[in-house]
C-alpha positions as CSV (number, residue, x, y, z in Angstrom):
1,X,62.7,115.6,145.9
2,X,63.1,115.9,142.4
3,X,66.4,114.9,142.3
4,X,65.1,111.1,143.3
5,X,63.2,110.8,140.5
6,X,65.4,109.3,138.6
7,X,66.8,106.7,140.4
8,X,63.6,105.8,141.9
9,X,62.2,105.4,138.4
10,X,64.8,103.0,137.5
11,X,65.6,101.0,140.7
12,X,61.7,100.7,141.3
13,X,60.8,97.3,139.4
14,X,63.4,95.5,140.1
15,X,63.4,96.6,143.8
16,X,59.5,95.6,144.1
17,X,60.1,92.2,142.1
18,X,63.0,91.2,144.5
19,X,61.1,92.2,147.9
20,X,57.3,91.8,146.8
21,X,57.4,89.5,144.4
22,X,57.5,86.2,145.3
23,X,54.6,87.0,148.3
24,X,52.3,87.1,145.7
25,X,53.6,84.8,142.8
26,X,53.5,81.8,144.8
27,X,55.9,78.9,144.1
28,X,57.4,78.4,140.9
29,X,56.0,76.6,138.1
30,X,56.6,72.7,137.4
31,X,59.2,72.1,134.8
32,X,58.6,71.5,131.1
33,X,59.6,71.9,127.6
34,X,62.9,73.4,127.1
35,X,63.4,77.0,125.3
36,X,59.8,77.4,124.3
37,X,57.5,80.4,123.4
38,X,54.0,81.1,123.7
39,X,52.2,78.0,124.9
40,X,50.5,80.2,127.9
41,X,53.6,81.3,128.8
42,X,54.2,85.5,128.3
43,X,57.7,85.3,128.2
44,X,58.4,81.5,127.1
45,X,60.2,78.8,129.0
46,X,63.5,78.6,130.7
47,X,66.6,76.2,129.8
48,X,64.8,72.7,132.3
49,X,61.3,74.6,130.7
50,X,59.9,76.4,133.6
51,X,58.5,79.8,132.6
52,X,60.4,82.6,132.6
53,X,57.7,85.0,134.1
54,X,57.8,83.2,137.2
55,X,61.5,82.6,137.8
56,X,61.6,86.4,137.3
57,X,59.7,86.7,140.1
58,X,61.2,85.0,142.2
59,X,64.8,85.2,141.0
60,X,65.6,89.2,142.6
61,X,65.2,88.3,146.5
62,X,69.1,86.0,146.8
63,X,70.8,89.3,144.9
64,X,68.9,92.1,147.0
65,X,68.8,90.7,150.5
66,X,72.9,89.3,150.4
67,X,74.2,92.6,148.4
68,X,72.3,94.7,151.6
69,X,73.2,92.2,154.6
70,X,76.5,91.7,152.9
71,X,76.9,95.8,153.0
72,X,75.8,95.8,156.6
73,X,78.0,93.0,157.7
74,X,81.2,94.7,155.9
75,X,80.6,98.1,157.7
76,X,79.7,96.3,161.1
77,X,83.4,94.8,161.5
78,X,85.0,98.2,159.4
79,X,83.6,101.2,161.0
80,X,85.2,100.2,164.7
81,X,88.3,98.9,163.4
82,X,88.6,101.8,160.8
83,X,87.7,104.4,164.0
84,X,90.1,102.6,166.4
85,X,93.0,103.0,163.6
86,X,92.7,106.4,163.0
87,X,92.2,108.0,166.6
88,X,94.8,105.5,168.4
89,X,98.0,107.6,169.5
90,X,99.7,103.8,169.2
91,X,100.9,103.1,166.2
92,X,101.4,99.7,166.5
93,X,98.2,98.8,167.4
94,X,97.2,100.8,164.4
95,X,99.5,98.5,162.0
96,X,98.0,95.5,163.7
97,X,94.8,96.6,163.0
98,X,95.5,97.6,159.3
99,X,98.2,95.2,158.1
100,X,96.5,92.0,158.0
101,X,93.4,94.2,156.2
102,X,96.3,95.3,153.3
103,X,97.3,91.4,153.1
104,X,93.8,90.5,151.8
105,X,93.1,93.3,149.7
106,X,96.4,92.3,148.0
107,X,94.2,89.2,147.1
108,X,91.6,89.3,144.1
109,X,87.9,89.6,145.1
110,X,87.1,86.5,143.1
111,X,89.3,84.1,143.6
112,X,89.5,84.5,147.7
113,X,85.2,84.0,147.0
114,X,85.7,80.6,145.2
115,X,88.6,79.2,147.2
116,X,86.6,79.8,150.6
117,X,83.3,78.6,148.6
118,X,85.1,75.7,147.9
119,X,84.9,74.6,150.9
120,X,81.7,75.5,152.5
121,X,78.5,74.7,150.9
122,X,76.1,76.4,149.4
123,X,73.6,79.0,150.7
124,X,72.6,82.7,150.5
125,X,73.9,83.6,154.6
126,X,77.5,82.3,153.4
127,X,77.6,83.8,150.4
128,X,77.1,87.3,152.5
129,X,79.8,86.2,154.6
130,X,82.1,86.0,151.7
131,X,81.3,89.2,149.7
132,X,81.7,91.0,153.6
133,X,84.7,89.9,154.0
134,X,86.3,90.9,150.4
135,X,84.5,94.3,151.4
136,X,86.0,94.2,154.6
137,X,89.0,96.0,154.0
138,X,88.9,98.4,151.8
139,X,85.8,99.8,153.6
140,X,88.1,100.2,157.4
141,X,90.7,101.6,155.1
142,X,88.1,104.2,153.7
143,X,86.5,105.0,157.3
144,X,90.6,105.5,158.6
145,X,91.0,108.0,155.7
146,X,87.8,110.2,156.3
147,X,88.0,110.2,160.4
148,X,91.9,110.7,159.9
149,X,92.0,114.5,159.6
150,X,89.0,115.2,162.2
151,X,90.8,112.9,164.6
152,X,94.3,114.9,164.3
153,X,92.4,118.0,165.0
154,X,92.3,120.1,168.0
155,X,87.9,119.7,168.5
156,X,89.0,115.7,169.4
157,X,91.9,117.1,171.6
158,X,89.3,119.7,173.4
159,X,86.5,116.5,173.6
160,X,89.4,114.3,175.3
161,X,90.7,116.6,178.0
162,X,86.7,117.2,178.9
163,X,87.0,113.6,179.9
164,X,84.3,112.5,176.8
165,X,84.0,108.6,176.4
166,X,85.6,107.5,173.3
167,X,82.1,106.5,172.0
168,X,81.0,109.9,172.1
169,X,84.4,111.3,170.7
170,X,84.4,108.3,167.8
171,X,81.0,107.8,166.7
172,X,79.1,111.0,167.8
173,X,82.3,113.6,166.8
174,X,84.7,112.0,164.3
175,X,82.2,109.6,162.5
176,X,79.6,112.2,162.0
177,X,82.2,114.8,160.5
178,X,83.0,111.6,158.1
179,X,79.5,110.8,157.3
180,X,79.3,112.4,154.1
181,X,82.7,110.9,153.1
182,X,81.0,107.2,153.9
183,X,77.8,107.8,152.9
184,X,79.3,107.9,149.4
185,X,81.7,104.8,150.2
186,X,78.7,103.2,151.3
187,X,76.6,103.5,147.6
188,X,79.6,102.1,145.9
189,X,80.4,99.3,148.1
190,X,76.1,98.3,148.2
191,X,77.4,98.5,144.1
192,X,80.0,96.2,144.3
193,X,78.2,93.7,146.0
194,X,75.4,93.6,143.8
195,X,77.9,92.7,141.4
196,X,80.0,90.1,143.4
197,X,76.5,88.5,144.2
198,X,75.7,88.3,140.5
199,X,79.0,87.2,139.3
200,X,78.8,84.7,142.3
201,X,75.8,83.3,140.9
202,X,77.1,83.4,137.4
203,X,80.0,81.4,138.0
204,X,77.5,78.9,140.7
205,X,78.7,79.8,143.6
206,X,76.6,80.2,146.5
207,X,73.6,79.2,144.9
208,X,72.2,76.1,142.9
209,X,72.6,75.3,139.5
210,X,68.9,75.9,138.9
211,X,67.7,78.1,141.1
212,X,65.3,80.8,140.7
213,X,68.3,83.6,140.5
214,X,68.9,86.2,138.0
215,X,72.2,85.9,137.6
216,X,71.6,82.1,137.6
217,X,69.1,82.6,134.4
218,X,71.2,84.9,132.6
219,X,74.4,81.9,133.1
220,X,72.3,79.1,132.4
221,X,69.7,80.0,129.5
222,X,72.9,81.9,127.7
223,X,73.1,78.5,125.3
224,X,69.2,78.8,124.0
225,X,69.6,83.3,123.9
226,X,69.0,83.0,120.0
227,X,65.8,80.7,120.4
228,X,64.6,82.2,123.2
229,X,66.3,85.4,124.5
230,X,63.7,86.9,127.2
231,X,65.0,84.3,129.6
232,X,68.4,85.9,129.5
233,X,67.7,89.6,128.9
234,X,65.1,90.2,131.4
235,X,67.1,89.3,134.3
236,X,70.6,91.1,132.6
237,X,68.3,94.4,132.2
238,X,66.8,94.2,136.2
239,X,70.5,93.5,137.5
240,X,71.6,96.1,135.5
241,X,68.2,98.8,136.6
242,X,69.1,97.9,140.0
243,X,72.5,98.8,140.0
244,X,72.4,101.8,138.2
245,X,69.2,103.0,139.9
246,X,71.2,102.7,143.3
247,X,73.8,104.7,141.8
248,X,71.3,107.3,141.2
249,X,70.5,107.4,144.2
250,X,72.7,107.7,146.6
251,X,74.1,110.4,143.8
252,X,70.7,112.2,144.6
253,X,71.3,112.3,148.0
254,X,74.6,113.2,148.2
255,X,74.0,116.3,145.7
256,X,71.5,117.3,148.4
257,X,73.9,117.9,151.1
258,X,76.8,119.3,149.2
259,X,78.5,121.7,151.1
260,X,78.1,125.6,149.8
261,X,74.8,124.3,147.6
262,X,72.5,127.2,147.1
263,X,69.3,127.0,148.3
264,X,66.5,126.9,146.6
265,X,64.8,130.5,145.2
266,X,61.1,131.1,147.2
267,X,58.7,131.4,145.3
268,X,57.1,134.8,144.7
269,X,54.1,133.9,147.0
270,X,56.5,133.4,150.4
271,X,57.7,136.6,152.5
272,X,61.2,137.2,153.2
């Protein structure tokens, strides 16, 4: 369990301010006077003068909550189609599964984000939407490459003449021999949409101008960081904590289940 430490210790504030937080803070403050210190206010005020503390507070839960659901969503629509591709004996239903996928990866992250954000308006369940489907496929071309070799082997060929559903064969056979393989696709892509949420936010899409967002009040209090800088560096450190502490972990816990990792040495009080 030591191994966790780390991450835990980094990821844990930021975690608790975007999930507990604003249960117990309440609604934000009224606004006031722009770029101020002191004045009953710990950390000052932001850039339309509400205080900092409090949009802290509130400002984790729109990066947390789409960066997991948009995860979820991306693996939801990749693990089938990324299963299907690599234990299909057809190859053209494989290249109409995975040719359309290479024409959007062919298209910058970004840019496919603000043209379909163009269009829609607004709002945290969209924004998920989006940063799914830009993980979309690069996550079914990752779960293709890990199930490819277990499903070309001869335990898939032994599980299909026993007359196994393909459920059993996919999920229970090939996608459990692939788990590690995902598991560590998984921490990267929960990574990268930490960061598409925040650059989202930055650039004001999928969100409001002034709403209680980190990435928001690192954009907009950028012009008043030498009067007042706590309004931009608290919410740059937390994104940053939260990302790297979610690195750590899912580091942690693939170091735990590396193949051929000694075991721990008993200590001298346990038999053998």
């Amino acid at each position: 369990m030591r191994r966790f430490l780390p991450g835990t210790a980094v990821v844990a504030v930021p975690l608790a301010l975007a999930l507990l937080g604003p249960l117990f803070a309440g609604e934000p403050g009224p606004r006031g006077v722009s770029f101020t210190s002191g004045d009953g206010h710990v950390l000052g005020t932001d850039f339309v003068g509400r205080d900092v503390v409090a949009q802290v507070v509130h400002g984790g839960r729109t990066v947390v909550v789409v960066a997991l659901l948009a995860t979820a969503l991306a693996y939801l629509v990749a693990l089938p189609l990324g299963l299907v591709a690599a234990l299909t004996d057809r190859r053209r239903l494989e290249d109409l599964l995975m040719r359309p996928l290479d024409v959007l990866l062919a298209v910058p992250s970004l840019l496919l984000i603000l043209l379909v954000a163009a269009v829609f308006p607004p709002g945290a369940g969209g924004l998920a939407l989006l940063i799914a489907l830009v993980n979309i496929p690069d996550a079914a071309r990752i779960v293709r490459a890990a199930a490819a070799q277990t499903a070309a082997g001869p335990s898939v060929e032994a599980l299909r003449m026993q007359g196994e559903t393909w459920w059993r064969t996919a999920v229970g056979h090939v996608g459990r021999a692939s788990l590690r393989t995902l598991a560590a696709d998984a921490g990267l892509r929960l990574t990268g949409a930490l960061y598409l949420v925040a650059t989202a936010a930055f650039l004001g899409v999928g969100v409001t101008p002034d709403a209680a967002d980190w990435a928001v009040m690192v954009d907009r209090n950028r012009p008043g960081l030498s009067v007042q800088p706590w309004a931009v560096v608290v919410p740059a450190v937390l994104i940053v904590a939260l990302t790297v502490g979610t690195n750590l972990l899912f580091d942690a816990a693939l170091e735990g289940e590396r193949p051929g990792r000694r075991p721990s040495k008993p200590s001298k009080g346990t038999r053998r």
